[in-house]
C-alpha positions as CSV (number, residue, x, y, z in Angstrom):
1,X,-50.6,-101.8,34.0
2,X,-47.6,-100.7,36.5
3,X,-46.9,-97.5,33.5
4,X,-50.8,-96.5,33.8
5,X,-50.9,-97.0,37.4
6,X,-47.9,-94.4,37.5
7,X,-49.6,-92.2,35.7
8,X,-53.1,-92.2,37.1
9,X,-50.9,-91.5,40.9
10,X,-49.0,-88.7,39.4
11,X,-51.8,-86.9,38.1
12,X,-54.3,-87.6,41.3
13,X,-51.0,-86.1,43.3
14,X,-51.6,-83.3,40.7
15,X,-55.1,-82.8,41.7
16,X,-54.2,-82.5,45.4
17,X,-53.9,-78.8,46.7
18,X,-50.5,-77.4,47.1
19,X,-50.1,-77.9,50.6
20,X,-51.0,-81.9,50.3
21,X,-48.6,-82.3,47.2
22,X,-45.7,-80.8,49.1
23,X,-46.5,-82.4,51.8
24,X,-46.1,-85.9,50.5
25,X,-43.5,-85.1,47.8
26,X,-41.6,-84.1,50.9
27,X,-42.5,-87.2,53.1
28,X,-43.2,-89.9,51.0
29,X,-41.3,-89.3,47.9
30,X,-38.0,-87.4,49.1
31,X,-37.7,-89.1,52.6
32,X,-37.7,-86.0,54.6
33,X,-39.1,-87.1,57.9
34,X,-42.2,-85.5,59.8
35,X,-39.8,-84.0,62.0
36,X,-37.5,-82.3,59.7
37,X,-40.6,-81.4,57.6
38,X,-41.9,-79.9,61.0
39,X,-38.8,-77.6,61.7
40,X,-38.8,-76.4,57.6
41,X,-42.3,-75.3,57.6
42,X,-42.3,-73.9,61.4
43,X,-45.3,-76.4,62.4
44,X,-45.3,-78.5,65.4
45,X,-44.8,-82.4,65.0
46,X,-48.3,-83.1,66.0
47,X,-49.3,-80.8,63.2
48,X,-47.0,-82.3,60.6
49,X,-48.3,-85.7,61.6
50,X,-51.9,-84.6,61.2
51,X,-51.7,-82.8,57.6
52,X,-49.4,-86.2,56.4
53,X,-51.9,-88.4,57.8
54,X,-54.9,-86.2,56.2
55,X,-53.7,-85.9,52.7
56,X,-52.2,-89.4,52.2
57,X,-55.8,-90.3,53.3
58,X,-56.7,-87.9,50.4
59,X,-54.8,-89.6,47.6
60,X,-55.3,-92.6,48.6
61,X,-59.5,-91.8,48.3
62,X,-59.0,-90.4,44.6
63,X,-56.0,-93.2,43.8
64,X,-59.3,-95.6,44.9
65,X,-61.8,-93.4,42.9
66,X,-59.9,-92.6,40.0
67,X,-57.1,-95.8,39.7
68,X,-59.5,-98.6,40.5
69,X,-56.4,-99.2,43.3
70,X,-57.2,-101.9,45.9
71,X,-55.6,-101.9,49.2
72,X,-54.3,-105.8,51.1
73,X,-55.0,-106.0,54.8
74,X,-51.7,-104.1,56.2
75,X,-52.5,-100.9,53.3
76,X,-50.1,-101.8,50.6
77,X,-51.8,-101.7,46.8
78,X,-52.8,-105.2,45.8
79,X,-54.2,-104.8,42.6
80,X,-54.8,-102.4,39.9
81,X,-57.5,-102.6,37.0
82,X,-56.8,-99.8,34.5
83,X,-60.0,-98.2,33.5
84,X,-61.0,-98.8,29.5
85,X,-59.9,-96.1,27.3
86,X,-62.4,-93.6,27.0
């Protein structure tokens, strides 16, 4: 379950436009922070903030849609039931 769950995230991070995929491959996978990410791509903070907040609301949508992902309480995944092959 944990290899298809890895796959099902990388492609719905595939299906993301560019700007969300680098966005949180920058963020969330590399550990850049908002701030840096801000200075690198001449945006403000706020604006950083806002685009990270917007597309990790978009994956996490299609990880829901697409994964059968479940979120616990404080946002963390709880479960994962891996959709029958087709």
């Amino acid at each position: 379950p944990v290899d298809e769950l890895d796959a099902c995230m990388e492609l719905n991070l595939l299906a993301l436009d560019a700007e969300d995929r680098h966005i949180i491959a920058a963020c969330d996978l590399q550990g850049q922070t908002a701030r840096a990410y801000a200075e690198a791509n001449q945006l403000t903070l706020a604006a950083t903030k806002s685009r990270l907040l917007r597309a990790r609301k978009r994956l996490r949508e299609s990880l829901i849609l697409n994964c059968q992902v479940r979120f616990d309480d404080s946002g963390q995944v709880c479960c994962h039931t891996p959709r029958p092959p087709a």
